[in-house]
VOBA-1610 file (N, C-alpha, C; in pm, whole numbers, padded with zeros to 5 digits, always signed):
BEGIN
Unk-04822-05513+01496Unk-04913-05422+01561Unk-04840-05296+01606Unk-04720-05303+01663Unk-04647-05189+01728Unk-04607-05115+01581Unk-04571-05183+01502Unk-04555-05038+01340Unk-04684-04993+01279Unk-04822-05015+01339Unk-04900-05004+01274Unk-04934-04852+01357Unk-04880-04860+01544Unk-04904-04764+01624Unk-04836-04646+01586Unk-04735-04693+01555Unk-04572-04572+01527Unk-04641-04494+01385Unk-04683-04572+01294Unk-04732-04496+01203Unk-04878-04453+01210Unk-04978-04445+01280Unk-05007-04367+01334Unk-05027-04265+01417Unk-04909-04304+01489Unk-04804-04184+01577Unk-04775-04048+01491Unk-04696-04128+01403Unk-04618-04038+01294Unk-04736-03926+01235Unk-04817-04010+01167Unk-04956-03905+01083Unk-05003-03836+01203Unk-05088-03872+01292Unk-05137-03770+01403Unk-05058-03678+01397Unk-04917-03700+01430Unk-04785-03540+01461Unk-04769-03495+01355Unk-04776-03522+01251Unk-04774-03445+01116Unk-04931-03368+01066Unk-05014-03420+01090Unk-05123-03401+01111Unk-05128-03282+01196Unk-05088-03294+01314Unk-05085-03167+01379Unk-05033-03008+01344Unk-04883-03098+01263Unk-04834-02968+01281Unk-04883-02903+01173Unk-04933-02988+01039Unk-04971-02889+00935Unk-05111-02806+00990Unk-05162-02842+01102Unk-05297-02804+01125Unk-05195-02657+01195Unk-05165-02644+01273Unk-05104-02538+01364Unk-05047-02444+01254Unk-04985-02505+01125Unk-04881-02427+00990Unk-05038-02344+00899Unk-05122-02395+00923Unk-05225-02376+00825Unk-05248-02209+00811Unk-05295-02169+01008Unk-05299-02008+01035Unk-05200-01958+00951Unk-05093-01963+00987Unk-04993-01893+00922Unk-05000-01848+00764Unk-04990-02018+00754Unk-05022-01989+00541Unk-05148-01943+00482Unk-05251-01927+00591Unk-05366-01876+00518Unk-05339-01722+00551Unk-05268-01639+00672Unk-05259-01469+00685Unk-05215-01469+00550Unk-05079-01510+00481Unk-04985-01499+00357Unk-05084-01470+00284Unk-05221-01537+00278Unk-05272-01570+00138Unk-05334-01430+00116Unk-05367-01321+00212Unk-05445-01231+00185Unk-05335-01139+00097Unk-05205-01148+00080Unk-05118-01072+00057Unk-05079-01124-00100Unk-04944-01031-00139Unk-04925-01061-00276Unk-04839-01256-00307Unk-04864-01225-00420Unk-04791-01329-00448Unk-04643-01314-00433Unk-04559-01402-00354Unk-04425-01374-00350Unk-04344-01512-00409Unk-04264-01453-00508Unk-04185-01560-00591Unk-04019-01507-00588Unk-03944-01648-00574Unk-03775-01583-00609Unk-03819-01692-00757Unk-03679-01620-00839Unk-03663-01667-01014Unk-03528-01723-00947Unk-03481-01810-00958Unk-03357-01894-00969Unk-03263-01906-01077Unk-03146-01836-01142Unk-03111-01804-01238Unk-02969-01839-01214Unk-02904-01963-01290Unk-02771-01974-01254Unk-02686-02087-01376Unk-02769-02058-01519Unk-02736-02120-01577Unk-02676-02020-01744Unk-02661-01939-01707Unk-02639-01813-01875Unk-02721-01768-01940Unk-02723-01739-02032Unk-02764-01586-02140Unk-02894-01673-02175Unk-02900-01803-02181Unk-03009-01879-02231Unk-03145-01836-02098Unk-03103-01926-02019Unk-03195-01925-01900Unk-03233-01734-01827Unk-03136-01674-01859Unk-03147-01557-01808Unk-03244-01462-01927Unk-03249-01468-02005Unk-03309-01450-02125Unk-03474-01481-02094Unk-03484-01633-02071Unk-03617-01685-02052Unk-03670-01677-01979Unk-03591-01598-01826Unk-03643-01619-01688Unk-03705-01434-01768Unk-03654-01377-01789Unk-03658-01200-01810Unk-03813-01214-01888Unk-03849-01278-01962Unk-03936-01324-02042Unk-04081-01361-01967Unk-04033-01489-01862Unk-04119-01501-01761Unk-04177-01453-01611Unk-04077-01362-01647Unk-04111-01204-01540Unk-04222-01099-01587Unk-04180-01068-01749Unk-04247-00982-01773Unk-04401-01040-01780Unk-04434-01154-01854Unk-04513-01262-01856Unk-04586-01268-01714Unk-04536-01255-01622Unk-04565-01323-01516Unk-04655-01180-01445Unk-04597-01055-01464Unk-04641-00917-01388Unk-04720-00901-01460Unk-04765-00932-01637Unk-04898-00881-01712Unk-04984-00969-01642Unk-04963-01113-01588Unk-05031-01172-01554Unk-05139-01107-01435Unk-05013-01112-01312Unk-05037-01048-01187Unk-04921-00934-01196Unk-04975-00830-01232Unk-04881-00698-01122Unk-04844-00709-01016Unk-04915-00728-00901Unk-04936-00726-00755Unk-04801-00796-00700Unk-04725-00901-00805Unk-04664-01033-00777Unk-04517-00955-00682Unk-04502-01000-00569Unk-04319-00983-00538Unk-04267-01046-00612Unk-04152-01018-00673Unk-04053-01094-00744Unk-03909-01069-00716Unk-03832-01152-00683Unk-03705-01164-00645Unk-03624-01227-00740Unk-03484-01182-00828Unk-03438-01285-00912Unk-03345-01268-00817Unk-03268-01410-00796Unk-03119-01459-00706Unk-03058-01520-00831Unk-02918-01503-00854Unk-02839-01491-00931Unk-02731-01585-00872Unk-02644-01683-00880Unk-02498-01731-00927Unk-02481-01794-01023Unk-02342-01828-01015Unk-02281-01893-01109Unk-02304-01826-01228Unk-02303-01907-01325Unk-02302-01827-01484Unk-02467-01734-01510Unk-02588-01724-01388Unk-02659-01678-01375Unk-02637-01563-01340Unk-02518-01530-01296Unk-02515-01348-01270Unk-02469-01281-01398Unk-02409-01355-01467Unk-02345-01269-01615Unk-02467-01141-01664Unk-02565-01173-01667Unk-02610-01065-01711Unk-02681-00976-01631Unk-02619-00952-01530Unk-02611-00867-01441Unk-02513-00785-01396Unk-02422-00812-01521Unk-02253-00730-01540Unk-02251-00640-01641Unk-02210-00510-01579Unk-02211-00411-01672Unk-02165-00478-01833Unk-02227-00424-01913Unk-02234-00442-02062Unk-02253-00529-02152Unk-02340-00640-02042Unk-02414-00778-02048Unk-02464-00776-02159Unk-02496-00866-02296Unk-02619-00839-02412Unk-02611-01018-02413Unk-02728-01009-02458Unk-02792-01146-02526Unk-02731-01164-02638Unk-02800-01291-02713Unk-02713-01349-02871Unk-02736-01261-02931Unk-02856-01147-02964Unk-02876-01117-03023Unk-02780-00944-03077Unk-02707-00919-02914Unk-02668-00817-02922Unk-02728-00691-02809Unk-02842-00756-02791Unk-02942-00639-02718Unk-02882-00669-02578Unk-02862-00515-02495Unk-02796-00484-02356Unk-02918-00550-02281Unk-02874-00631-02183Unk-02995-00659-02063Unk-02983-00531-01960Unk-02932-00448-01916Unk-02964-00376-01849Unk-03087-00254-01816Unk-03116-00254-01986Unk-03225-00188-01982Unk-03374-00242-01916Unk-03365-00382-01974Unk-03459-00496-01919Unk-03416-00475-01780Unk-03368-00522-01763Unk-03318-00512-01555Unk-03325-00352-01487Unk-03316-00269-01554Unk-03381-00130-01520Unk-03556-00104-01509Unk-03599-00163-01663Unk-03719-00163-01659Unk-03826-00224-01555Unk-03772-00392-01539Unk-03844-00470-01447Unk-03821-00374-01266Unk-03721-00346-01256Unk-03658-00257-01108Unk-03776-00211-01069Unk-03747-00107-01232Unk-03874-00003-01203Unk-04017-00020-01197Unk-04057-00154-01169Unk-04161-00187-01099Unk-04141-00319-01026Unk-04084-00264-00940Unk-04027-00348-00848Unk-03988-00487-00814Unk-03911-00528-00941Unk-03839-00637-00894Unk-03705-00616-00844Unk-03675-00697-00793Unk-03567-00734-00673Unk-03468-00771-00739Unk-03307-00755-00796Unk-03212-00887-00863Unk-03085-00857-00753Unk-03071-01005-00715Unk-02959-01019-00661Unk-02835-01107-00702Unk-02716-01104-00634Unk-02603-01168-00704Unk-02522-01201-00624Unk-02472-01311-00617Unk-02392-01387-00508Unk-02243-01357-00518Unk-02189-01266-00419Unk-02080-01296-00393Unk-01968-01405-00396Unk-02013-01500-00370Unk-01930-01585-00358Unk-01863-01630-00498Unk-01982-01629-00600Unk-01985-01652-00680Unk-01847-01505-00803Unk-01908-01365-00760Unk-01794-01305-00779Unk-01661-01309-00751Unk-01602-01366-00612Unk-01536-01385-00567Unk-01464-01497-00653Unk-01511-01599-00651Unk-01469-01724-00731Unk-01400-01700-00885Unk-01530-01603-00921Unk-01446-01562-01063Unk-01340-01446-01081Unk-01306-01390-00930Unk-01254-01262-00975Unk-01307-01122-01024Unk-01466-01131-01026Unk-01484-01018-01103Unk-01522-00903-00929Unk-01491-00808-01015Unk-01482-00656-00929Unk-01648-00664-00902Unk-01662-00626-00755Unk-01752-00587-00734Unk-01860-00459-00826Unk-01807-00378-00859Unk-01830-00270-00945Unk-01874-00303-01074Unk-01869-00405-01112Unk-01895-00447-01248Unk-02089-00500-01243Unk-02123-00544-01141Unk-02272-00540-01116Unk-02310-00441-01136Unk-02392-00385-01249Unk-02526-00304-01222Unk-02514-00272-01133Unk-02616-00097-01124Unk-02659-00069-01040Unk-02789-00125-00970Unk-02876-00237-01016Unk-02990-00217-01011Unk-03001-00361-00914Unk-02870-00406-00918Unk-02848-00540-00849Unk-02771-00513-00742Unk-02850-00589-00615Unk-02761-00615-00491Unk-02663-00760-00478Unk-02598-00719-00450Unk-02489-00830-00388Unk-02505-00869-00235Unk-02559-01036-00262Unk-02574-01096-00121Unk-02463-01209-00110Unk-02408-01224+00020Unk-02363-01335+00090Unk-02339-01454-00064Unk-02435-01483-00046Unk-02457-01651-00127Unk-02608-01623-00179Unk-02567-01668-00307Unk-02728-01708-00390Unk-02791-01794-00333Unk-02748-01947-00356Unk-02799-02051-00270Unk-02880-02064-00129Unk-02786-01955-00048Unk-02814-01922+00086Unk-02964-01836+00074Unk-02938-01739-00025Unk-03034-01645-00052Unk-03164-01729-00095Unk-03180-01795-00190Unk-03285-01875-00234Unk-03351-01910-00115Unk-03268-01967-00011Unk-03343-02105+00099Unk-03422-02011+00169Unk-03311-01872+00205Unk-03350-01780+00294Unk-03507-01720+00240Unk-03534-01677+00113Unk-03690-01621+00067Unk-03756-01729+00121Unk-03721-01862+00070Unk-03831-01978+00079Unk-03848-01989+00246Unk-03801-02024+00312Unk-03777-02087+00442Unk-03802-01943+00569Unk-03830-01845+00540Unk-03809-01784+00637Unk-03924-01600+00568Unk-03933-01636+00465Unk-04027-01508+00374Unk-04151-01594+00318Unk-04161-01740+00277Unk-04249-01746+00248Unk-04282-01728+00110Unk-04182-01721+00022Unk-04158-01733-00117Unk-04195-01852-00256Unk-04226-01836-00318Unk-04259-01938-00406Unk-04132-01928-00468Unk-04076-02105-00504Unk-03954-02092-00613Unk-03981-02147-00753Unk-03958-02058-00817Unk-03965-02084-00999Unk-03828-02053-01025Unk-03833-02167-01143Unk-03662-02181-01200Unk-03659-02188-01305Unk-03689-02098-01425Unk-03692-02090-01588Unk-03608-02163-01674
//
């Protein structure tokens, strides 16, 4: 009988709090769609995420979009970056900019490999930590996470 109380303890307080979380997530809803792209796997995934950006803004324009970058996910966000095919991503990462997407790139992650700050694009900021960065959109902006 007493675990039958506790777990109805439990649901009521959860119960609550999504009721109190609800205001909040319904103001968001009048606003755009806000998404980070999670990109930390190479030329493959970075390729397909670029793909599902453009994909994603014919869909919805309106959309925020944030790409966060480490590990082998920032490579093409280094000056003179190209795909298999040969083709420069920077132009792509200029283009998307220029309607306002966001690309960022983890320090730490430069750091680790040695590469010069200077070697990022212009079109990319350098944050703290990718990882950090991801939690931070989700947890505190209210971000949707997609990971191509």
């Amino acid at each position: 009988m007493m675990m039958w109380r506790n777990a109805a303890a439990a649901l009521a307080v959860g119960f609550s709090v999504a009721v109190s979380a609800a205001p909040a997530l319904a103001a968001d809803a009048s606003g755009p769609v806000k998404v980070v792209y999670h990109l930390n796997q190479g030329d493959e995934q970075s390729t397909g995420g670029m793909r599902n950006i453009r994909n994603h803004l014919a869909a919805d324009p309106t959309a925020k979009i944030v790409v966060v970058t480490h590990a082998a996910g920032i490579n093409f966000l280094l000056d003179g970056a190209a795909d298999k095919n040969g083709n420069l991503y920077e132009p792509l990462v200029q283009e998307l900019a220029a309607k306002g997407i966001e690309f960022r790139v983890c320090n730490f992650t430069l750091q680790s490999r040695n590469i010069d700050r200077s070697k990022v694009i212009a079109e990319a900021k350098i944050v703290p930590s990718g990882v950090a960065e991801v939690s931070r959109l989700q947890a505190k902006e209210g971000f949707v996470y997609l990971r191509p």
